[in-house]
C-alpha positions in Angstrom: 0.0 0.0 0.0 1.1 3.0 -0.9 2.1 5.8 1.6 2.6 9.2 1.3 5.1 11.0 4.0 5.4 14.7 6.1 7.1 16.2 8.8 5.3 15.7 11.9 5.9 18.9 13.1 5.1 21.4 10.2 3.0 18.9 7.8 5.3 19.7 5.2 5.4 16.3 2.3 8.6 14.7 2.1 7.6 12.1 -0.6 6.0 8.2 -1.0 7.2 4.9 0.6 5.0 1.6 1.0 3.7 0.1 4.5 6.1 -2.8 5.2 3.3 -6.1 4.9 5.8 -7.2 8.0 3.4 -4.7 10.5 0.1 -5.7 9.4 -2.3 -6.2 12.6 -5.7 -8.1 11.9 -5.5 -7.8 7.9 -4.6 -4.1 8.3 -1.6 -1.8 7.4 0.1 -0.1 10.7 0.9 3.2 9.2 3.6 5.3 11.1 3.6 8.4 12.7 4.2 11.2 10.2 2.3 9.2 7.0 -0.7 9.1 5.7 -2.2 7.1 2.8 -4.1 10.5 1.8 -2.9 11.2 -2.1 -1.4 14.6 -2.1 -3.1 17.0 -4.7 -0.9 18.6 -7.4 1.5 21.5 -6.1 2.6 23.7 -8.5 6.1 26.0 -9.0 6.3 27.8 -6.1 3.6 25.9 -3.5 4.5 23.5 -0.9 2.3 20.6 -0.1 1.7 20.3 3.8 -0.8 17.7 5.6 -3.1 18.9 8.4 -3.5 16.1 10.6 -6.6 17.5 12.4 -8.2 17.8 9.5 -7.0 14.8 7.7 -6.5 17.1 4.6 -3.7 18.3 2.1 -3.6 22.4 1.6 -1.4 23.3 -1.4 -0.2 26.9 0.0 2.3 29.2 -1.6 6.2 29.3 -0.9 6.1 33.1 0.2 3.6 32.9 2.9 4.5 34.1 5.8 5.6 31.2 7.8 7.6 28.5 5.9 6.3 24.7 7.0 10.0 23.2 6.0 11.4 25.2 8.4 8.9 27.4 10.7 10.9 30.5 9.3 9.2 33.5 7.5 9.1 32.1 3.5 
């Protein structure tokens, strides 16, 4: 199964990986901390991809706002 990966702490996407089979519980996939198996929309030149976790949600938002998710610095 396909999984796609973010920072914990900012949401930020840092790319795709699959579950490992080896940590299926009951016929299911354990997925880690920090992954989701949400498809990311489409970013764009100049957006960054970052996961809301409340939400359970991808927000496509543009490199120069304010507050940079890579890094928590001002974009």
């Amino acid at each position: 199964m396909k999984i796609y990966l973010f920072n914990p702490e900012t949401g930020a996407y840092l790319g795709e990986d699959f579950a490992d089979e080896a940590l299926m519980k009951q016929g299911k996939y354990e997925i880690p901390p920090g992954a989701t198996t949400i498809a990311p929309p489409e970013g764009g030149r100049g957006h960054i991809l970052v996961f809301d976790v409340v939400a359970q949600c991808w927000e496509v938002r543009s490199h120069w706002d304010k507050e940079d998710p890579v890094d928590g610095h001002p974009g």
